[in-house]
C-alpha positions in Angstrom: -2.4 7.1 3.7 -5.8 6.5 5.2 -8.9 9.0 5.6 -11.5 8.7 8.0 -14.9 10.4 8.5 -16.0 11.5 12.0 -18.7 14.3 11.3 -20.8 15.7 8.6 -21.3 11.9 7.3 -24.7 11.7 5.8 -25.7 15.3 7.5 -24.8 18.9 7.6 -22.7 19.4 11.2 -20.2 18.4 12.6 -17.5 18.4 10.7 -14.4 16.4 11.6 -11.8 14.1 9.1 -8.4 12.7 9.8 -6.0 12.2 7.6 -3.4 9.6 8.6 0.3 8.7 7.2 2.9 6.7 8.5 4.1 9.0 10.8 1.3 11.9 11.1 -2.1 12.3 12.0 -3.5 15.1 10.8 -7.1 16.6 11.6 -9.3 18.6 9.2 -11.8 20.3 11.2 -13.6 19.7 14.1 -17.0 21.0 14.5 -20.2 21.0 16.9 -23.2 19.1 15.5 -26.1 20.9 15.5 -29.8 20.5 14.7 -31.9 19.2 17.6 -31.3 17.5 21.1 -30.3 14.2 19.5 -27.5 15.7 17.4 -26.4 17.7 19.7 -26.0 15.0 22.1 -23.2 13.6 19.9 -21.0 16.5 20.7 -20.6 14.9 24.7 -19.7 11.9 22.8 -15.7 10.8 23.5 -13.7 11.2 20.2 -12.9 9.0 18.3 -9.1 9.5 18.1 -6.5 10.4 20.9 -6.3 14.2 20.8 -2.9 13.6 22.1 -1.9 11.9 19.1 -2.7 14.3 16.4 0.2 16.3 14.6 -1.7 19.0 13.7 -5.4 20.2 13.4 -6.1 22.2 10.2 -9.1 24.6 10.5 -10.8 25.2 7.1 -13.2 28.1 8.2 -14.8 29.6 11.8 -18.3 28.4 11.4 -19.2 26.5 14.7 -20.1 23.0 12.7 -16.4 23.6 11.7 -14.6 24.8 14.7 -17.3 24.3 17.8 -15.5 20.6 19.4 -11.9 22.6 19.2 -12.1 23.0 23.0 -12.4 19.5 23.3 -8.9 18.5 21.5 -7.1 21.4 24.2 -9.2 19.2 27.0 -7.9 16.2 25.5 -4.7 17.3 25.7 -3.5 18.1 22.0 -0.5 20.4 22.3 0.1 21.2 18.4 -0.8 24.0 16.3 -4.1 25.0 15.1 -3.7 25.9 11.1 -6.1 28.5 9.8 -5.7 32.0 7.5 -5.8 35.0 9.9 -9.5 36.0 9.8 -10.2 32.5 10.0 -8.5 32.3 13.9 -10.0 36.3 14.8 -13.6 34.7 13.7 -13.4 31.4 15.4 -12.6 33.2 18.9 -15.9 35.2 18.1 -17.9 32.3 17.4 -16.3 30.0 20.2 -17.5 32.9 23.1 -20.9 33.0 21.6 -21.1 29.2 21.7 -20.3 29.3 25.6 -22.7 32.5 26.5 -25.3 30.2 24.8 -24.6 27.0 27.2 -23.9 29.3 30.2 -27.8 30.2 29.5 -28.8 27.0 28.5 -27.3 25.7 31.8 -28.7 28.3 34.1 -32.2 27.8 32.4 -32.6 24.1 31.8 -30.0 22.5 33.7 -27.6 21.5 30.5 -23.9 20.2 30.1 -21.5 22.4 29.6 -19.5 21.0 26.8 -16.2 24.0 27.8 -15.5 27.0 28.9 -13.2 30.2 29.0 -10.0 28.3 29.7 -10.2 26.0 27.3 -11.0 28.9 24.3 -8.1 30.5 26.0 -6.1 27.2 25.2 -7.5 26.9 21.4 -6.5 30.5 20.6 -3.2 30.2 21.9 -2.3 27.4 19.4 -3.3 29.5 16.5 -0.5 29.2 13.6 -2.0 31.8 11.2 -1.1 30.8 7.3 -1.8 32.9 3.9 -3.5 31.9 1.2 -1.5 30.3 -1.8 1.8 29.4 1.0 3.1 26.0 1.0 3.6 25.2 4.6 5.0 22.2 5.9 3.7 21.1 8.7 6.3 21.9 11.9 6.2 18.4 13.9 7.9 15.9 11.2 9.2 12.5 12.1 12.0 10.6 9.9 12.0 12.9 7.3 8.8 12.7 6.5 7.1 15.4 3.9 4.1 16.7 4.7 2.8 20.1 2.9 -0.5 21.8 3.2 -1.5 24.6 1.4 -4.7 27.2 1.5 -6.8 28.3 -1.4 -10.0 30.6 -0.8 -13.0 28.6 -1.0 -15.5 31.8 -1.0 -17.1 30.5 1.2 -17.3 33.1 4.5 -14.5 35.3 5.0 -10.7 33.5 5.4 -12.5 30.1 4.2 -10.2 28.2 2.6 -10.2 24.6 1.1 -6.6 22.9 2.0 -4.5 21.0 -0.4 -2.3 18.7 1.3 0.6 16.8 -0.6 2.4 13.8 1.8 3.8 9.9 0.6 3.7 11.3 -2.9 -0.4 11.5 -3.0 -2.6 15.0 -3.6 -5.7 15.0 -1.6 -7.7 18.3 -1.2 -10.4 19.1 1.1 -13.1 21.3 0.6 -14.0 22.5 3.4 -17.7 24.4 2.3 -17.6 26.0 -1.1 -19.0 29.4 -1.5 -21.8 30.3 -4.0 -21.4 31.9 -6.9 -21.2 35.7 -7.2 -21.6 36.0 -3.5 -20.6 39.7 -2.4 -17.6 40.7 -0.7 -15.5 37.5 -0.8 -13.8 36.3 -3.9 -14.9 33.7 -5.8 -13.6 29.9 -5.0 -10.3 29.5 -6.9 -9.8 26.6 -9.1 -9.3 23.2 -8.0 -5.8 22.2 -8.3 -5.3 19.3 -10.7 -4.3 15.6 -10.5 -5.9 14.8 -7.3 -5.7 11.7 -6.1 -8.4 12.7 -3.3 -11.1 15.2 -3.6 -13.6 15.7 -0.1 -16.5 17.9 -0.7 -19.2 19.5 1.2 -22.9 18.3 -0.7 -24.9 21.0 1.3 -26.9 21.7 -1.4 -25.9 18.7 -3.7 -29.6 18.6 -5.1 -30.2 22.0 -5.0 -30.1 25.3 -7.5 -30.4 28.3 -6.0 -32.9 30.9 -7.9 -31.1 32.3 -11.4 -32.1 35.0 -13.5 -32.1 38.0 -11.7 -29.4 39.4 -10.0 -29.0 39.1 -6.3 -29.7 42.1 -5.2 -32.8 42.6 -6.7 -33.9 39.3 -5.7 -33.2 40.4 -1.6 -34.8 44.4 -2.5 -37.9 42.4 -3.7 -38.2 40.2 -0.8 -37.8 42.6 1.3 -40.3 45.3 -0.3 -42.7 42.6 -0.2 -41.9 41.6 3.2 -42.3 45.0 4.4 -45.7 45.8 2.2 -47.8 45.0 5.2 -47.2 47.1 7.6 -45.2 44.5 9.8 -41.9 43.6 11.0 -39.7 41.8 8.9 -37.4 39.2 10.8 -34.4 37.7 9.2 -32.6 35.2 11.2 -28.8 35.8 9.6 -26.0 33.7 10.9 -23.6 36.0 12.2 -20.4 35.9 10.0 -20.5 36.0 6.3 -24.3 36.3 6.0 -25.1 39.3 8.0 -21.9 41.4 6.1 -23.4 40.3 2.8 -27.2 41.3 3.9 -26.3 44.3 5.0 -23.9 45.4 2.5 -27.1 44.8 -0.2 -28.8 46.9 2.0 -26.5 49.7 1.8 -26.6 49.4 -2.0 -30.6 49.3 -2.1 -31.5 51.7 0.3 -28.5 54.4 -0.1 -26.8 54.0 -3.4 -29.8 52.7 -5.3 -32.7 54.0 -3.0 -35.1 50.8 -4.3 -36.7 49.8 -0.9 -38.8 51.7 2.0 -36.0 53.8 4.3 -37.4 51.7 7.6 -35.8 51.0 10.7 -33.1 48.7 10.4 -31.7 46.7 13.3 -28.6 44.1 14.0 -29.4 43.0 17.3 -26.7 40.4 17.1 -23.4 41.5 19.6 -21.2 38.7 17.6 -22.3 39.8 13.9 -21.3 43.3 15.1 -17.9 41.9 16.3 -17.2 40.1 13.1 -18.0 43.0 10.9 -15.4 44.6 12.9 -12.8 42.1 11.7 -14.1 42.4 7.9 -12.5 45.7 8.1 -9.5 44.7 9.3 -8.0 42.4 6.3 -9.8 44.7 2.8 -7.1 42.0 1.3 -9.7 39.2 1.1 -12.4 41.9 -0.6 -13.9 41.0 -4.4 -13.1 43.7 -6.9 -16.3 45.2 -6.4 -16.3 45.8 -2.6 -12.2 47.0 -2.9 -13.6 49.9 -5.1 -15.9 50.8 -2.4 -13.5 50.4 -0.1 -10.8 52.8 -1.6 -13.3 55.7 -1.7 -13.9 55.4 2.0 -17.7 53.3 1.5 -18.0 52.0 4.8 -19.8 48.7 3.8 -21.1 47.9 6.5 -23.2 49.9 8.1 -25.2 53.2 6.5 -28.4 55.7 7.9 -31.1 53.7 9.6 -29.2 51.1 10.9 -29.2 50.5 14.2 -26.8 48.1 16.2 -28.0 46.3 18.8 -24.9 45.5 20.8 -26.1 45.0 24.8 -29.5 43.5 25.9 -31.1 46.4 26.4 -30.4 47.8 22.7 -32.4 45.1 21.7 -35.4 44.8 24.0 -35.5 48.7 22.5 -36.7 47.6 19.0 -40.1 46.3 20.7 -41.1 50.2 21.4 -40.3 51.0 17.5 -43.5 51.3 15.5 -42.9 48.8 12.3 -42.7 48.5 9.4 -39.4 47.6 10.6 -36.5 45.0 9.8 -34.8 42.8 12.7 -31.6 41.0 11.4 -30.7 38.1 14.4 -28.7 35.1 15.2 -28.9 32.7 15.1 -29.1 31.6 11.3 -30.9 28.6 11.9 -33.3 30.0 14.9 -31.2 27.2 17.4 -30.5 30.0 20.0 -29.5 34.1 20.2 -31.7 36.6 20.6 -34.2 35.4 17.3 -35.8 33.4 19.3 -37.2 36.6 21.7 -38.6 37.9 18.3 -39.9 35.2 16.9 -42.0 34.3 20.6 -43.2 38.2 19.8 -44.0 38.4 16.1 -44.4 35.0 14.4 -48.3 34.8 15.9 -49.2 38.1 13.9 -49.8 37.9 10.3 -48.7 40.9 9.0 -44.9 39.6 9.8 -42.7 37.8 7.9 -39.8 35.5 8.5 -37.4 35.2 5.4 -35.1 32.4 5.9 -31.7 33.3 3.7 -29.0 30.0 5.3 -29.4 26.4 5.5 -31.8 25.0 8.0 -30.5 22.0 9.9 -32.8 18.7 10.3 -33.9 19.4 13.7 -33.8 23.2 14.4 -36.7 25.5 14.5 -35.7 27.1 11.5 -35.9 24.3 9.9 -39.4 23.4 11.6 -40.6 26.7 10.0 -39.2 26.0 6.9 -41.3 22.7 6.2 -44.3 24.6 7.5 -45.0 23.5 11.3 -47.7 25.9 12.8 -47.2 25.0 16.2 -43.5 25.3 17.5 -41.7 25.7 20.9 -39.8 28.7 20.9 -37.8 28.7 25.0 -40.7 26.7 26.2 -43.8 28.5 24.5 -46.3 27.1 23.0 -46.3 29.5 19.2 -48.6 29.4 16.5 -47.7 30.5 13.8 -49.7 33.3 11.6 -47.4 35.2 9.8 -45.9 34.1 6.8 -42.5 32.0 5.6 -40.3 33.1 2.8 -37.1 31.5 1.9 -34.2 32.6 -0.5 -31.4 30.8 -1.8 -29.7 33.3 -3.7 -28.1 34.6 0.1 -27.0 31.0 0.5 -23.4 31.2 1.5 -22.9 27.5 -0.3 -22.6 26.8 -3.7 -25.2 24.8 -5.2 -25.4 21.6 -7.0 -24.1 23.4 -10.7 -21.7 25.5 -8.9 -20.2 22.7 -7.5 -20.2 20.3 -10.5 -18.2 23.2 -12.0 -16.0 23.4 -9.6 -15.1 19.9 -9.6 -14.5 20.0 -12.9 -12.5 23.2 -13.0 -8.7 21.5 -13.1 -9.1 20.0 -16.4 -8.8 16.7 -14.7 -11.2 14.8 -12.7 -9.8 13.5 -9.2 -9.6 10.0 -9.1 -11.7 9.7 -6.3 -14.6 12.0 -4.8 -15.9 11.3 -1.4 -19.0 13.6 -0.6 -19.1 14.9 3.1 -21.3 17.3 4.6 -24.3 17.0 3.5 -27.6 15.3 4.6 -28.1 11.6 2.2 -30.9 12.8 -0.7 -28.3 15.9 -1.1 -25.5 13.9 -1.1 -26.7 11.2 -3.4 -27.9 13.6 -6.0 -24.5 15.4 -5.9 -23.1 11.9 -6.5 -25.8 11.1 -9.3 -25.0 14.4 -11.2 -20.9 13.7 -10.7 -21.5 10.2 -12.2 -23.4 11.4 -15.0 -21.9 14.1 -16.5 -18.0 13.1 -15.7 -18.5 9.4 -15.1 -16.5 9.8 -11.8 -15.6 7.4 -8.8 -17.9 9.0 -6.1 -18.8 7.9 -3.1 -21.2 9.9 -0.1 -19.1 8.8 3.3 -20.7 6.9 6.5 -19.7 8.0 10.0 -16.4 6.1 10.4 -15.5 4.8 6.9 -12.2 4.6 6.4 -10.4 4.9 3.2 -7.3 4.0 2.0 -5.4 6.4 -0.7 
């Protein structure tokens, strides 16, 4: 078999691998690169593989980096299946739409490409083959007797994130997909990592990174947020949509009406898609930790509780400008690249009594990013901004494990893979991931190129 690296090679987007045996070829992922005009250039780019000749396109989670060039296999004319968990297919039909409202604006306002549009989500959803967590499944277009099994495992990661063990020509490759972080709300922890792999792809997000310890998650986000709030101003969290926004706002619920530890100020999720995905949270309580299944049982709606006000239509949100702060705004999108943060942040970033707490990655290129490393002059839909109010950051909302999560989930079988690639993740994180992995396990580790090919 062969492996070959067409996204998220030495950066964070984009995700796309193919997996090739004798007689299928078999797609892990294929995501939208974001970060900036010049990655996002890439996604017009023509693929580099014949849609038409894939057997089947495994989908390991809905983020967009994961799922946001599906539209473009359907144009190309793949006819297979689309292999995800159920919440997995609901959410990437939620993230897809937002995707296109985004370049239908983009392309009214500035003249840009479309990269798709409704008929070809229409085609992606209708090749959906939903598939449980823990089933063997092999795969249903088979030539001369070939075996080729896949299987699912929850990765923790967002909700129905799975990382995919696949078992063909007698070879045990698994693909991470992202790996959640450690004690993350909601979801259940990543399960272990099956053993005797002869292939092990992981995401190195945050390879060379440890996300704050010592005190317990939810104090960490009630102290940001009391501080945040301590001057009088509005607090602006830019939250991507799925995953991070359920977990914010179900530590919400448990600071401000189970635990009553922060200021009882307006709230508001102005974010139409985060709204919608909540929705689907509710549908599948299966996929709940111990923790929120408790909740659940005694009829704790998680996500949502008094003073929280969602912001569903575009007039619910140019609302929150007449309400008096202190007050919290919770927007997409997570890495300030489009959605309705960007109308705050042209209102409130020049005033410093605000403050912007960044909880999610920041892609090379983004404003969110720009922020992040301190810029205090950015271009926010054409305006010139300068920026006064102050930057916070925390990890501990990361939806990604860090470097020591990782490492121990690596080493989690009992035995090492024979071979570790490192995929999504920009080249310091990767290399210290690989560093670390050499070090403390003395493994064969390598952080993949755009295009390498491997041979397993």
């Amino acid at each position: 078999m062969q492996i070959s690296f067409f996204g998220a090679a030495q950066e964070v987007t984009g995700s796309c691998s193919l997996v090739e045996s004798v007689h299928n070829k078999v797609l892990i992922d294929c995501g939208m690169f974001q970060g900036g005009e010049f990655s996002e250039k890439k996604n017009f780019d023509h693929l580099p593989f014949d849609p038409k000749s894939l057997t089947a396109v495994i989908i390991t989670h809905a983020h967009l980096d994961h799922t946001g060039r599906l539209p473009l296999l359907i144009k190309g004319g793949y006819t297979g299946f689309f292999y995800a968990t159920p919440a997995t297919a609901e959410l990437t039909k939620l993230i897809l739409e937002d995707a296109l409202e985004i370049m239908k604006y983009d392309n009214r306002k500035f003249g840009r490409k479309m990269l798709f549009d409704e008929t070809d989500i229409a085609g992606v959803m209708q090749c959906f083959k939903p598939l449980n967590y823990g089933e063997e499944y092999s795969l249903d277009i088979i030539e001369r007797d070939e075996k080729f099994f896949i299987k699912f495992h929850d990765a923790g990661h967002i909700f129905g994130s799975a990382f995919v063990e696949m078992n063909a020509e007698g070879k045990k490759i698994v693909f991470s997909g992202d790996v959640g972080n450690a004690g993350a709300p909601i979801v259940r922890e990543t399960e272990v990592l099956p053993a005797n792999l002869d292939v092990l792809v992981c995401e190195s997000t945050y390879g060379g990174h440890l996300h704050e310890t010592g005190l317990k998650r939810s104090e960490i986000v009630g102290s940001m947020i009391a501080d945040g709030l301590r001057q009088g101003g509005v607090l602006m969290i830019p939250s991507f949509a799925i995953e991070r926004t359920q977990e914010l706002i179900y530590e919400l619920n448990d600071l401000i009406d189970r635990k009553h530890k922060i200021p009882n100020v307006p709230i508001f999720l102005d974010s139409p898609m985060a709204i919608g995905a909540s929705r689907i949270y509710r549908k599948y309580p299966e996929y709940y930790d111990e923790e929120a299944t408790e909740l659940f049982k005694v009829g704790d709606d998680l996500f949502d509780f008094p003073g929280l006000t969602m912001c569903e239509t575009r007039e619910d949100s140019k609302k929150i400008n007449q309400v008096p702060s202190p007050k919290v705004i919770i927007a997409g999108a997570g890495m300030m690249n489009g959605g309705r943060i960007l109308h705050h942040a042209i209102r409130y970033l020049s005033d410093e009594k605000n403050t912007l707490l960044i909880i999610g990655y920041q892609a090379y290129g983004t404003l969110g990013r720009k922020l992040l490393d301190g810029e205090k002059t950015v271009m926010v839909m054409g305006e010139k901004i300068h920026v006064k109010c102050r930057i916070k950051a925390v990890g501990a909302l990361s939806a990604h494990a860090d470097q020591a999560k990782l490492v121990s989930w690596i080493g989690s079988s009992g035995s090492l893979p024979k071979n570790i690639y490192l995929n999504h993740g920009e080249s310091d994180s990767s290399a210290a991931l690989a560093k670390k992995l050499k070090e403390d396990f003395e493994a064969k580790v390598v952080a993949v190129d755009f295009g390498l090919m491997v041979s397993v």
